[in-house]
VODRENZA-406905 format. One record per residue (C-alpha): residue in three letters; x, y, z; residue number from 1; chain. Coordinates in Angstrom, 2 decimals. Each point is the difference from the previous one (the first is absolute). Layout:
<nodes>
NODE     r      east     north        up     k   c
NODE   ala         X         Y         Z   NUM   A
...
</nodes>
This chain:
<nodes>
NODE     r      east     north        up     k   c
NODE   unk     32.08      6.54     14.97     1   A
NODE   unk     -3.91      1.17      0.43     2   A
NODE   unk     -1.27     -2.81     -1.81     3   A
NODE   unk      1.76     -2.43      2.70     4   A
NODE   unk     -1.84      1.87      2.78     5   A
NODE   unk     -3.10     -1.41      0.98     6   A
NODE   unk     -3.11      1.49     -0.77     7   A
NODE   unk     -1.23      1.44      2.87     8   A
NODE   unk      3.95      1.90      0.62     9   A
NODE   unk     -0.57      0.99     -3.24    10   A
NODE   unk     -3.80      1.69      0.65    11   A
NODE   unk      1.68      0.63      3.13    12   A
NODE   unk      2.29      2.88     -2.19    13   A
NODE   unk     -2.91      0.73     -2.11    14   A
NODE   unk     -1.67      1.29      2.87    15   A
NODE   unk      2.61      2.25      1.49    16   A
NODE   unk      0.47      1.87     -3.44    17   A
NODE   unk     -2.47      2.97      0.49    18   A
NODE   unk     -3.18      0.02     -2.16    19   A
NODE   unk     -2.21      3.36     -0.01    20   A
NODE   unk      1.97      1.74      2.80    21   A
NODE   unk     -0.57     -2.96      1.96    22   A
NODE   unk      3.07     -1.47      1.99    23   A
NODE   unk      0.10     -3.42      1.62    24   A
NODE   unk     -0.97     -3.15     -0.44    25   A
NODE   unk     -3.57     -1.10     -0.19    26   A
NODE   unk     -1.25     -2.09      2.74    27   A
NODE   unk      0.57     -3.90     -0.75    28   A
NODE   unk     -3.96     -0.70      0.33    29   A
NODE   unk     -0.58      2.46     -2.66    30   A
NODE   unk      2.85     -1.88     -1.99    31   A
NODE   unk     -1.19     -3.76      0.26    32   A
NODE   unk     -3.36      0.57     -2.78    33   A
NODE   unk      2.49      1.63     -2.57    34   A
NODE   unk      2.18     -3.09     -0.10    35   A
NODE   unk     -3.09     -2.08     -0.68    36   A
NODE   unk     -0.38      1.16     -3.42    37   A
NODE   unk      1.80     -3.03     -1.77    38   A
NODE   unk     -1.82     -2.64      2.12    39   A
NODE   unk     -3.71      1.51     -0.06    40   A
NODE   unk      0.19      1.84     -3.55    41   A
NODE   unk      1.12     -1.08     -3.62    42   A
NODE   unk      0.27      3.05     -1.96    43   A
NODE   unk     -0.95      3.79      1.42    44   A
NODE   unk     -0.16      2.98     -2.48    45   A
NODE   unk     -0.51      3.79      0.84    46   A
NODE   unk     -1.17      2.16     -2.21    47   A
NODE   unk      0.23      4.12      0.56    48   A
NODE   unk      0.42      3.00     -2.32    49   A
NODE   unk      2.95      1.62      0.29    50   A
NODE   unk     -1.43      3.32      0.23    51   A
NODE   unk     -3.75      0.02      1.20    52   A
NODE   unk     -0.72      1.02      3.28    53   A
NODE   unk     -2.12     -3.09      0.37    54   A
NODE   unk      3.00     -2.49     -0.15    55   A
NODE   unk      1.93      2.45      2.53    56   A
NODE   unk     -0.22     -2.49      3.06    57   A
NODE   unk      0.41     -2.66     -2.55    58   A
NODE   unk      3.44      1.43     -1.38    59   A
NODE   unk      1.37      1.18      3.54    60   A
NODE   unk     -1.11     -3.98      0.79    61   A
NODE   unk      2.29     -1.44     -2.24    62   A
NODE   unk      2.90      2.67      0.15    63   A
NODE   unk      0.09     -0.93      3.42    64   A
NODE   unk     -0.38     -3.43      0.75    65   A
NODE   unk      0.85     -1.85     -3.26    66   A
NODE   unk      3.17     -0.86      1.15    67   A
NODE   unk     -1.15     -1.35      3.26    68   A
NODE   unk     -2.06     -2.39     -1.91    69   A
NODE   unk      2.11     -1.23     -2.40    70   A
NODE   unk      3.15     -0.51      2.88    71   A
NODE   unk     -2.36     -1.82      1.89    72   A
NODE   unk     -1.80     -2.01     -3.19    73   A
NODE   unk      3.35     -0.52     -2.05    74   A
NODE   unk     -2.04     -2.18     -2.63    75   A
NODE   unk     -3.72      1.10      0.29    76   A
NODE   unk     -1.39      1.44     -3.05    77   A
NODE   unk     -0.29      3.67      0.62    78   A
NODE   unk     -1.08      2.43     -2.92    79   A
NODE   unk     -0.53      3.60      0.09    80   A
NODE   unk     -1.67      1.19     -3.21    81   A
NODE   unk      0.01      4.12     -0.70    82   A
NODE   unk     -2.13      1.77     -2.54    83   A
NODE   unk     -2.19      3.13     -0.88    84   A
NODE   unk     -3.32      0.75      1.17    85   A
NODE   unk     -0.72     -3.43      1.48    86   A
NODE   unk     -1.55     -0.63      3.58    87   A
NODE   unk      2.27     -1.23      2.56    88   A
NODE   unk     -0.93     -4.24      0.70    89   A
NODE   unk      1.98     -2.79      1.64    90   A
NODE   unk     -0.96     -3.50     -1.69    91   A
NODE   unk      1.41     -3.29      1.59    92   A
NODE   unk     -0.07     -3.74     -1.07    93   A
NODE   unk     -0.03     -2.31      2.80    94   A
NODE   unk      1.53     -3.33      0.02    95   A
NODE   unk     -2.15     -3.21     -1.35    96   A
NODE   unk     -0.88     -2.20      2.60    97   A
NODE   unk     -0.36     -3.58     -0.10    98   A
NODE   unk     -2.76     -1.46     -1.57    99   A
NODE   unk     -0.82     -4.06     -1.02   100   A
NODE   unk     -2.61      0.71     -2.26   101   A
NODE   unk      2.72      2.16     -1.99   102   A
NODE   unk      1.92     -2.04     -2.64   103   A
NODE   unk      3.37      2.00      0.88   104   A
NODE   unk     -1.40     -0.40      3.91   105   A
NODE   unk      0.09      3.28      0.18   106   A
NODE   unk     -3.08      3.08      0.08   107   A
NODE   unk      0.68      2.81     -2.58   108   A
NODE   unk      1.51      3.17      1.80   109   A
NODE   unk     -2.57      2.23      1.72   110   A
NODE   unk      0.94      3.81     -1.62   111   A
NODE   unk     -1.19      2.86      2.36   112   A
NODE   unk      0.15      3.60     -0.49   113   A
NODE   unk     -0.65      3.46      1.82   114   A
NODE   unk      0.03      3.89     -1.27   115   A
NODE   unk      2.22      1.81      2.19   116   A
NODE   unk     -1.38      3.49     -1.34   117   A
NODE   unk      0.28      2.63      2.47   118   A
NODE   unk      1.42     -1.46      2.60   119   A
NODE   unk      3.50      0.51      2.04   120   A
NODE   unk      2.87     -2.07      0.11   121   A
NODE   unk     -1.32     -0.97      3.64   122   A
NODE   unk     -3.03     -1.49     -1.34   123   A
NODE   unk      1.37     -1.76     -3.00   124   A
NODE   unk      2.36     -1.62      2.56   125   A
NODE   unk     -3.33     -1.38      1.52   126   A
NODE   unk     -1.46     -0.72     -2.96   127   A
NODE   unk      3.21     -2.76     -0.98   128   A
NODE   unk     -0.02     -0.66      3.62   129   A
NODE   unk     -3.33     -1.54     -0.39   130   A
NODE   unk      0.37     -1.68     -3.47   131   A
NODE   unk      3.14     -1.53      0.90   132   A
NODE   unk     -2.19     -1.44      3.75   133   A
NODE   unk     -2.48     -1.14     -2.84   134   A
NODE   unk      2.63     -1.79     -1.72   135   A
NODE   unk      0.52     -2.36      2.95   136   A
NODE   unk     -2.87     -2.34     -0.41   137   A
NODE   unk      2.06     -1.25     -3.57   138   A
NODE   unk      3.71      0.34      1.21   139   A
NODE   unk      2.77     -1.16     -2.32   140   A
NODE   unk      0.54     -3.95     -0.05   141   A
NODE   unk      3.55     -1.28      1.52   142   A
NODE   unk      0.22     -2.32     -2.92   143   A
NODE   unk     -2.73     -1.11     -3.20   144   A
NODE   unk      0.12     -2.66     -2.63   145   A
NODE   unk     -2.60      0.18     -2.35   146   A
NODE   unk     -2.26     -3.08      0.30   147   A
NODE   unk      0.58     -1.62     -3.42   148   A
NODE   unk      3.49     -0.21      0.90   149   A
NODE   unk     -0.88     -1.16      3.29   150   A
NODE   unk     -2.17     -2.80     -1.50   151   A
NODE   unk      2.51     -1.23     -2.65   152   A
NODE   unk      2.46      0.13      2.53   153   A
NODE   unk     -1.54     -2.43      2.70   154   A
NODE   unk     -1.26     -4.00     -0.39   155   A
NODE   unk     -3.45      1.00     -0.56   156   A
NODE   unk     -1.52      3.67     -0.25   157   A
NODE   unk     -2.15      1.88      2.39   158   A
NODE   unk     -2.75     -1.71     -0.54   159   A
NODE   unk      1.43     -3.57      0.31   160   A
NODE   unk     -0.16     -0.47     -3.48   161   A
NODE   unk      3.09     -0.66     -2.19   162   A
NODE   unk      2.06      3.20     -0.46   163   A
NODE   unk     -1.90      2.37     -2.92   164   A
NODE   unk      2.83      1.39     -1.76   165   A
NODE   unk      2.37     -1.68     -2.16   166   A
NODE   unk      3.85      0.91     -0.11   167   A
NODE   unk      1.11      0.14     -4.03   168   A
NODE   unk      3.13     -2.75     -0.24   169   A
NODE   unk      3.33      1.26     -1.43   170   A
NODE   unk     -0.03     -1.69     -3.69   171   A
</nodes>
């Protein structure tokens, strides 16, 4: 029955389930950037030891608001990668944005990625606040055909020409 419910009833519960002695749920404004994650990001992965004091925030991040993310991102890509004696980061790959000089049509993905070493679960909720703002300028595409197909597809191709790629005939 949860999967019928829309998404936002769904974070809706999500939010009323206490987190960190915290009761309540969070404030819709604080909400609306969280949900953006499968329109403004491709791929996000968290890295954190699972015992250093440096990846405490980091841990206490991800214990607490994993969940959230992935009720309110259903399909995004969202990794969380544990190990010894590494340095907490957060790495993204932003969607590719259209580009005609591009065979496909399409840029390759911009990667980005910040240590989170140090700080609290406050700040590395700032920190993905900001890389997932960044991630706006190259939001996921409603709909993309590659341009080959594109060209083979229409009378002529992009460039007026005839179409450049040929279709293999069943024998």
């Amino acid at each position: 029955q949860q999967l019928d419910k829309e998404p936002e009833a769904r974070a809706q519960q999500v939010h009323e389930r206490p987190s960190g002695g915290e009761a309540g749920p969070r404030p819709r404004a604080t909400m609306a950037w969280r949900s953006q994650l499968t329109k403004n990001m491709a791929q996000l992965t968290i890295r954190c030891c699972n015992t250093g004091s440096t990846s405490a925030g980091t841990r206490a991040f991800v214990l607490n608001n994993f969940h959230e993310f992935t009720d309110l991102n259903p399909s995004f890509k969202f990794m969380i990668r544990e190990a010894d004696a590494i340095e907490p980061s957060i790495e993204v790959m932003y969607h590719a944005v259209e580009d005609a000089s591009m065979v496909s049509g399409r840029s390759q993905p911009k990667h980005a990625e910040r240590s989170l070493s140090g700080m609290s679960e406050e700040e590395v909720t700032a920190a993905l606040k900001a890389l997932v703002d960044a991630g706006a300028v190259s939001p996921q595409l409603e709909s993309f055909v590659p341009i080959p197909i594109v060209d083979a597809l229409g009378v002529t191709g992009i460039d007026g020409k005839e179409p450049n790629v040929a279709w293999l005939k069943p024998k």
